[in-house]
NUZA-495031 format. One record per residue (C-alpha): residue number from 1; x, y, z. Coordinates in Angstrom, 1 decimal, m for minus. Each point is the difference from the previous one (the first is absolute). Layout:
<node i="NUM" u="X" v="Y" w="Z"/>
...
This chain:
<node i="1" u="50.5" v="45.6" w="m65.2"/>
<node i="2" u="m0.9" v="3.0" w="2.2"/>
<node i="3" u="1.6" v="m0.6" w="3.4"/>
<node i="4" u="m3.2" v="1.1" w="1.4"/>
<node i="5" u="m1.9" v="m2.8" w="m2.1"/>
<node i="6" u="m2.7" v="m1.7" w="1.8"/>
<node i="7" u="0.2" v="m3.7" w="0.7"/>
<node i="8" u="m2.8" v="m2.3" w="0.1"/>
<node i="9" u="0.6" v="m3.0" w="2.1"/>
<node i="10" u="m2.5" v="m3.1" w="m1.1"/>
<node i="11" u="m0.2" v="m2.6" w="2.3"/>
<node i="12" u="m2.3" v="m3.4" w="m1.0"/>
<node i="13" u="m0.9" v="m2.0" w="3.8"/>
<node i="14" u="m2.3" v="m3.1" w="0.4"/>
<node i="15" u="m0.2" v="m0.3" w="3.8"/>
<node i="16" u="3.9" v="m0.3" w="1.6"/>
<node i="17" u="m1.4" v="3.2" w="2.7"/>
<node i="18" u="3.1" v="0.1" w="1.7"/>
<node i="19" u="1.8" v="m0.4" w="m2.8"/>
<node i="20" u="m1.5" v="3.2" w="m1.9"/>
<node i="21" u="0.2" v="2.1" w="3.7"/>
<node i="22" u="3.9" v="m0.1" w="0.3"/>
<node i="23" u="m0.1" v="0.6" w="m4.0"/>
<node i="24" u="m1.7" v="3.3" w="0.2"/>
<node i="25" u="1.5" v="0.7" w="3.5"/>
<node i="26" u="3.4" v="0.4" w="m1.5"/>
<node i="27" u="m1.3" v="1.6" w="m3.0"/>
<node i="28" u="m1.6" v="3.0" w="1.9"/>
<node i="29" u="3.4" v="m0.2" w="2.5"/>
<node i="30" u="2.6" v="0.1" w="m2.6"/>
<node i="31" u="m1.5" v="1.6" w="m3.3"/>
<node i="32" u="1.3" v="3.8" w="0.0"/>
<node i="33" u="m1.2" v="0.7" w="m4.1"/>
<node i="34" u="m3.2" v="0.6" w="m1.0"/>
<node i="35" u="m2.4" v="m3.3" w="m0.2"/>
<node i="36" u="m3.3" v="m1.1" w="m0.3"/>
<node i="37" u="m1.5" v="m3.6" w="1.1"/>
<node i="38" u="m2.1" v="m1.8" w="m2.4"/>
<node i="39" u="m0.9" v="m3.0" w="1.6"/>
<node i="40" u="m2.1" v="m3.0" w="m1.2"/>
<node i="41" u="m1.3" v="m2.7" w="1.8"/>
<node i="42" u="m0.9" v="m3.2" w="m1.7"/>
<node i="43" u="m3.0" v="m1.3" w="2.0"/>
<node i="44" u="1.9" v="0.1" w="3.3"/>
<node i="45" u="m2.2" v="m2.0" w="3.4"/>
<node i="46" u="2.5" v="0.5" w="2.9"/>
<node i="47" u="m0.7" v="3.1" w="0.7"/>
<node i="48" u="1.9" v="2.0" w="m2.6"/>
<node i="49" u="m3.0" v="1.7" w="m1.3"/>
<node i="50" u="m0.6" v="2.0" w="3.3"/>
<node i="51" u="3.5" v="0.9" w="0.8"/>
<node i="52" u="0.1" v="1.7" w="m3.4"/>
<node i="53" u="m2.6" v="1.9" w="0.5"/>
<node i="54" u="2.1" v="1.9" w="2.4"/>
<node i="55" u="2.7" v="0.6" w="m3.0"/>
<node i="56" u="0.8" v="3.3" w="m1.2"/>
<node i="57" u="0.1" v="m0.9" w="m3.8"/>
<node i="58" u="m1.8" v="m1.8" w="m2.5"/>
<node i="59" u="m1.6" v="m3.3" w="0.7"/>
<node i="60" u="m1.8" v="m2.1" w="m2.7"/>
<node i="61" u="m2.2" v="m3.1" w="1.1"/>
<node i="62" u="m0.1" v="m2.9" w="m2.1"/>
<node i="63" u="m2.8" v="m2.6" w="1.3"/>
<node i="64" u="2.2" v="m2.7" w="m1.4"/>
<node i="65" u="3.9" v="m0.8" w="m0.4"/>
<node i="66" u="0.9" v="1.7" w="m3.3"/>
<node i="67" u="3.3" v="m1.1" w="0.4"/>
<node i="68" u="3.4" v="2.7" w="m0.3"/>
<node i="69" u="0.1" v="0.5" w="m3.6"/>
<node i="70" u="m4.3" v="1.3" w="0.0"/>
<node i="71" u="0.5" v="1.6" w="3.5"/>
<node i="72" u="3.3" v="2.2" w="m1.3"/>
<node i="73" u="m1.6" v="0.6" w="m3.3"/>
<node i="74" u="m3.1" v="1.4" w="2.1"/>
<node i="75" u="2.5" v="2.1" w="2.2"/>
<node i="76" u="1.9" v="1.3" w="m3.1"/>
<node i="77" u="m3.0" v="1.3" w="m1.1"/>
<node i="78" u="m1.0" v="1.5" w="3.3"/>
<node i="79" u="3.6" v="1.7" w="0.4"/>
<node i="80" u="1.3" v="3.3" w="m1.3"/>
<node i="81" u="3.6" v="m0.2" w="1.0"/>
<node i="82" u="2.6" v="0.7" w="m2.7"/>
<node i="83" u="1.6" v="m3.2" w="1.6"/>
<node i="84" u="m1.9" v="m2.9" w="1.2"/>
<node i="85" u="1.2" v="m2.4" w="2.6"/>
<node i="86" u="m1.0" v="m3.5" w="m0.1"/>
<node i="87" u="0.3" v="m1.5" w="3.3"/>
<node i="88" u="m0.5" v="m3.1" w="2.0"/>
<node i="89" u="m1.5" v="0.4" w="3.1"/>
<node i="90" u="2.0" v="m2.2" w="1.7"/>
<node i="91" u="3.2" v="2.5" w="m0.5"/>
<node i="92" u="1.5" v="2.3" w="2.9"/>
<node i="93" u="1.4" v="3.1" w="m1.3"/>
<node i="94" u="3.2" v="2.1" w="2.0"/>
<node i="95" u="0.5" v="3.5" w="m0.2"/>
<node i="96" u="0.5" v="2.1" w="m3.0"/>
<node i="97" u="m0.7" v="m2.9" w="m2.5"/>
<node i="98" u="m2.6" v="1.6" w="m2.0"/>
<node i="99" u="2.4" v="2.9" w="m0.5"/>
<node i="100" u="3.2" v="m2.3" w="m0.4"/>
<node i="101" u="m2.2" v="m2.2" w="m3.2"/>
<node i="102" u="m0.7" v="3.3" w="m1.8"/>
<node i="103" u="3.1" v="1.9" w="0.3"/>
<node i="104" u="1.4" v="m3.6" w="m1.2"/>
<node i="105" u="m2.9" v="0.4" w="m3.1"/>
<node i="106" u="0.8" v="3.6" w="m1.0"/>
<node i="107" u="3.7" v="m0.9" w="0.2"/>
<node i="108" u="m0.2" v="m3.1" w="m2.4"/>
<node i="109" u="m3.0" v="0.9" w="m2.2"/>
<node i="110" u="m1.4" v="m3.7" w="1.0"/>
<node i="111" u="m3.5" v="m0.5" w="m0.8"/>
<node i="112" u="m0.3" v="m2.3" w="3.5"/>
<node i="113" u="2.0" v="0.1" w="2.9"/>
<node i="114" u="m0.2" v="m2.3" w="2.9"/>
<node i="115" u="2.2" v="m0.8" w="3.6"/>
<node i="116" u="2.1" v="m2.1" w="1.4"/>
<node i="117" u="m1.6" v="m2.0" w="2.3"/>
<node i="118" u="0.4" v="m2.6" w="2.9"/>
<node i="119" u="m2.2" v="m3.0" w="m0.2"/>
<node i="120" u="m1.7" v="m1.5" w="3.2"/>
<node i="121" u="m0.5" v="0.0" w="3.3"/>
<node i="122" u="0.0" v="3.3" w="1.3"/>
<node i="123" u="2.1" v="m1.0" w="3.2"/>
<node i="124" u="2.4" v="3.0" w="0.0"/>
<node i="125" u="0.4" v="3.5" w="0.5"/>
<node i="126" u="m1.5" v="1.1" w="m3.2"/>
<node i="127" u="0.9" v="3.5" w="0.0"/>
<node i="128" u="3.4" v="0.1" w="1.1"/>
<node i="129" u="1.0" v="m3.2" w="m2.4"/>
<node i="130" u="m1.3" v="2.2" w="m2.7"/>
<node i="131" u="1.7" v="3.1" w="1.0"/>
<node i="132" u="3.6" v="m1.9" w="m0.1"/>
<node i="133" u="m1.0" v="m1.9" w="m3.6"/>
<node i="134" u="m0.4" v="3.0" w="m1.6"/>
<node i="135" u="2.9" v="1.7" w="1.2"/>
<node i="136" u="1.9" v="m3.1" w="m1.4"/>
<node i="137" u="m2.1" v="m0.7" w="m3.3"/>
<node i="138" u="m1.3" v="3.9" w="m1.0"/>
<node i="139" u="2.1" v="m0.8" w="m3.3"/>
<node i="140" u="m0.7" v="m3.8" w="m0.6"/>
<node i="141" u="m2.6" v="m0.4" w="m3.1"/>
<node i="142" u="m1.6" v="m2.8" w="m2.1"/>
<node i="143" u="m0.9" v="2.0" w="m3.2"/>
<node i="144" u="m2.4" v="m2.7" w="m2.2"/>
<node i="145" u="m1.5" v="m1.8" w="3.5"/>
<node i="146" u="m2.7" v="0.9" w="2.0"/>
<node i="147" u="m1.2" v="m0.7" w="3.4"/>
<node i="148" u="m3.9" v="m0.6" w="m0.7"/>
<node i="149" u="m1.4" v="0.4" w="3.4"/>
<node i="150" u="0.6" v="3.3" w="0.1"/>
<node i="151" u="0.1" v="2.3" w="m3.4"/>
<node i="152" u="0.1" v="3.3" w="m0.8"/>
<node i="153" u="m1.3" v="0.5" w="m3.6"/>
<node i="154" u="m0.3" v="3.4" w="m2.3"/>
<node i="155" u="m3.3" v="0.7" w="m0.9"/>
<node i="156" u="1.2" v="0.3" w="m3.9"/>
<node i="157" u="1.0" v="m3.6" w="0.0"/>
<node i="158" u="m4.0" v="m1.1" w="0.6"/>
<node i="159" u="m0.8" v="2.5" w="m2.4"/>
<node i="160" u="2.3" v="m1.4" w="m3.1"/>
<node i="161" u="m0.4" v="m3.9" w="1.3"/>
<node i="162" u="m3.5" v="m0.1" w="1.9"/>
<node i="163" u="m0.7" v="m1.4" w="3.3"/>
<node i="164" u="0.8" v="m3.4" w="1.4"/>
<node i="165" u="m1.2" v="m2.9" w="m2.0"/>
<node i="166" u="m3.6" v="m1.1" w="1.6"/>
<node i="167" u="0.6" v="m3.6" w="m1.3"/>
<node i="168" u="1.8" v="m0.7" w="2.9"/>
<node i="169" u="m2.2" v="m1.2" w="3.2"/>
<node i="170" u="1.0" v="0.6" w="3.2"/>
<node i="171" u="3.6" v="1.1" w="0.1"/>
<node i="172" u="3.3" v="m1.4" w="m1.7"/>
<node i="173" u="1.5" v="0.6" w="m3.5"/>
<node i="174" u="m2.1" v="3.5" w="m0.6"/>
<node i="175" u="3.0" v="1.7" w="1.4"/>
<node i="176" u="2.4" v="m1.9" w="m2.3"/>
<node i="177" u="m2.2" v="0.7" w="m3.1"/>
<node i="178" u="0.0" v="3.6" w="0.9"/>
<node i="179" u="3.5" v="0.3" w="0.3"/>
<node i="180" u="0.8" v="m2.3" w="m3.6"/>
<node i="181" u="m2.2" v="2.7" w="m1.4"/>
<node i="182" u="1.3" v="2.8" w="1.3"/>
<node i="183" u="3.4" v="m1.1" w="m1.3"/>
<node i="184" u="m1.3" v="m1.1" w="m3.5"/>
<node i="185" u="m1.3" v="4.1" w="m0.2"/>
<node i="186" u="3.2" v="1.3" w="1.1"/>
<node i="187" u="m0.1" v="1.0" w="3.7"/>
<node i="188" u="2.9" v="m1.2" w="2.3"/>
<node i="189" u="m0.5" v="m1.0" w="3.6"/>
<node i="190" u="2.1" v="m0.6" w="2.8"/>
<node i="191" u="0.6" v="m0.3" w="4.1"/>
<node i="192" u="1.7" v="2.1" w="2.7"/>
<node i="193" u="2.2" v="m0.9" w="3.4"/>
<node i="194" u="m0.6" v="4.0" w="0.4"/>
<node i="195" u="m4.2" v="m1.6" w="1.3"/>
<node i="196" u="m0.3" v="m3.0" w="2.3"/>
<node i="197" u="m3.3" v="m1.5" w="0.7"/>
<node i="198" u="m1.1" v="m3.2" w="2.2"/>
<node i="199" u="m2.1" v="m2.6" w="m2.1"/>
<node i="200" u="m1.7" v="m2.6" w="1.9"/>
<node i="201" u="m0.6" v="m2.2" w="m2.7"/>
<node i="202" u="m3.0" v="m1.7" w="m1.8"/>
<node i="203" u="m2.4" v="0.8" w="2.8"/>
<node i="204" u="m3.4" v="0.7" w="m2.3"/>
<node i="205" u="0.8" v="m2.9" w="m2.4"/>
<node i="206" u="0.9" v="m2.7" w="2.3"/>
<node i="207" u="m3.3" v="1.2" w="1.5"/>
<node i="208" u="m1.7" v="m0.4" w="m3.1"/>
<node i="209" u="1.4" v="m3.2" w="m0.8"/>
<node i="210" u="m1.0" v="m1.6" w="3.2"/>
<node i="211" u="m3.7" v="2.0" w="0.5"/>
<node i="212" u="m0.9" v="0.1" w="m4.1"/>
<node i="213" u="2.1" v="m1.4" w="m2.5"/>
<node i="214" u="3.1" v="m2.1" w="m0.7"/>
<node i="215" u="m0.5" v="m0.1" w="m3.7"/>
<node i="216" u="0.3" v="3.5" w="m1.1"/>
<node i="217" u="3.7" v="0.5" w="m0.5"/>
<node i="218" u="m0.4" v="m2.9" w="m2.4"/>
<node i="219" u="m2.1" v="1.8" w="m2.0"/>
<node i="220" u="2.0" v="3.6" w="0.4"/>
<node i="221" u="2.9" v="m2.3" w="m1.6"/>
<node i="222" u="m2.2" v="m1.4" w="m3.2"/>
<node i="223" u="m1.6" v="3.6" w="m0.2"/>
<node i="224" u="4.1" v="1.2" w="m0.3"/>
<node i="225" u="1.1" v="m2.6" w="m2.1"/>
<node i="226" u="m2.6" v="0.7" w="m2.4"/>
<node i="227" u="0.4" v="3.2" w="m0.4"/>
<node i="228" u="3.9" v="0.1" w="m0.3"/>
<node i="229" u="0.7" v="m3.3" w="m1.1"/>
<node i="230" u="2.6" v="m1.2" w="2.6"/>
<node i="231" u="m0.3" v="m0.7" w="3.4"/>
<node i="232" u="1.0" v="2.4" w="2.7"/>
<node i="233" u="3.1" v="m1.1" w="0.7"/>
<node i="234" u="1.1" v="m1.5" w="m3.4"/>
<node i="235" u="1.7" v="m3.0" w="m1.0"/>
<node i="236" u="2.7" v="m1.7" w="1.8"/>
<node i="237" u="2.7" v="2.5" w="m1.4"/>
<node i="238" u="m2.1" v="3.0" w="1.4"/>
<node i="239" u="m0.4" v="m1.6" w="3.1"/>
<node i="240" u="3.5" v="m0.6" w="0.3"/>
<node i="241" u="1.5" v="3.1" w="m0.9"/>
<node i="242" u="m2.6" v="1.9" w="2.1"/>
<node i="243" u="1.1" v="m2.0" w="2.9"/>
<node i="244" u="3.8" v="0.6" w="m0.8"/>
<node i="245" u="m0.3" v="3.9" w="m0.3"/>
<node i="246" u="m2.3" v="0.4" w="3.0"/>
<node i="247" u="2.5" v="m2.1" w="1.7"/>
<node i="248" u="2.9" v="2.6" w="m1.2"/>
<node i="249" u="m2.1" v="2.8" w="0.6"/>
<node i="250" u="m0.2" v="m1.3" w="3.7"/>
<node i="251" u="3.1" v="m0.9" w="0.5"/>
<node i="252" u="1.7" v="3.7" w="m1.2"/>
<node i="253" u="m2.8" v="1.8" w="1.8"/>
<node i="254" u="1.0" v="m1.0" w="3.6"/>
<node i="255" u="3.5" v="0.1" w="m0.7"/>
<node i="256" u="m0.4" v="3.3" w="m1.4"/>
<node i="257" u="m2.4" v="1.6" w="2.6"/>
<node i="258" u="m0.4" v="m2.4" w="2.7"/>
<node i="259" u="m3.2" v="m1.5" w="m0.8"/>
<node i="260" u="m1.9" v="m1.3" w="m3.2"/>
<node i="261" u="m3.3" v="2.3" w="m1.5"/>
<node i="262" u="m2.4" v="m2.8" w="1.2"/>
<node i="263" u="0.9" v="m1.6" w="3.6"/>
<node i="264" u="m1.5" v="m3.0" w="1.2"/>
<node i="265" u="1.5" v="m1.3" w="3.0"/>
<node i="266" u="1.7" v="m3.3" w="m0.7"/>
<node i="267" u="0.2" v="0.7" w="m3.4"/>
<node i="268" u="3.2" v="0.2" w="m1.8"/>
């Protein structure tokens, strides 16, 4: 990977305005590499439409809500990075963290990278919280887990695999899909304390499950079961011994470095 490759960052939004200004506010802060926005809005009526007319970048308009896994695949199309970023627009990114994922990519050979990240409110200093995580965690990884709101993806992984899986509506168990089919065609993935991001949480589908539909992660669950024949999170003794390592995983992590890979306050 050239380390003058250009990124493309593809962002799906359905309304949230605030939400998707602080997103691309930070972006155009904190990005120092090469980049190029490919943004697609899924039918958006709170004024999203007009503020991204005055967006240097892409912009695709849907009329309707395509939901994530139409809207990236649209956005992938659109995008001629040699990496593509799939990101929530309900993320906050901190300085150097588009450099800090693909030095962390070139160094591992991972076909996906993604953050650490801190989950919630944003009710702190942001930027200097950052600063001392990554002094602490530059060396922490999770190599085989993922941090979905915010991935970094080669563009010879779409290219072997294909794009996201359209069967899902909306937005929930595309990214897992992905990512169990990335692995079944050999590519690795993994996450960095070197890149911190806030993550809000949820926004656009607890919208959409309160404005639209309640039913449609239902169906994204059916639609995965189908097709791998399992549930996403297994039988009992999967569920159990993913709860036991992340537990572990935890639990070393902030006694190694202080802090955990994804923080939620109150969590332990």
């Amino acid at each position: 990977m050239s380390q003058l490759a250009l990124t493309s960052l593809v962002i799906a939004v359905w309304n949230q305005l605030e939400y998707t200004k602080r997103c691309l506010s930070s972006i155009e802060q904190w990005t120092g590499r090469p980049y190029e926005l490919v943004i697609v809005d899924n039918g958006s009526t709170d004024g999203t439409r007009e503020f991204l007319q005055t967006v240097k970048g892409r912009v695709i308009l849907n009329e309707t809500n395509l939901g994530c896994a139409k809207a990236w695949n649209q956005g992938i199309r659109a995008s001629r990075g040699e990496v593509v970023g799939i990101l929530n627009n309900d993320i906050v990114v901190t300085p150097g963290w588009l450099e800090g994922l693909l030095t962390f990519m070139e160094k591992t050979g991972h076909g996906m990278v993604c953050p650490a990240a801190r989950e919630g409110n944003l009710d702190y200093d942001l930027d200097s919280y950052a600063k001392e995580f990554v002094a602490q965690c530059a060396g922490a990884t999770r190599h085989g887990d993922v941090y979905a709101p915010c991935m970094l993806i080669r563009r010879d992984v779409f290219e072997r695999i294909g794009l996201f899986d359209e069967g899902f509506s909306y937005g929930g168990c595309e990214d897992i899909d992905f990512i169990w089919r990335m692995k079944e065609a050999g590519f690795s993935v993994g996450m960095t304390g070197a890149v911190l991001i806030h993550h809000f949480g949820m926004v656009t589908q607890d919208a959409i499950k309160e404005k639209e539909t309640k039913v449609y992660p239902r169906e994204n669950l059916a639609h995965f079961q189908l097709k791998w024949k399992r549930t996403v999170r297994g039988n009992w003794f999967n569920r159990r011994w993913e709860g036991i390592r992340m537990s572990w995983i935890r639990r070393f992590e902030r006694f190694r470095y202080g802090h955990t890979l994804v923080e939620k306050p109150g969590r332990t």
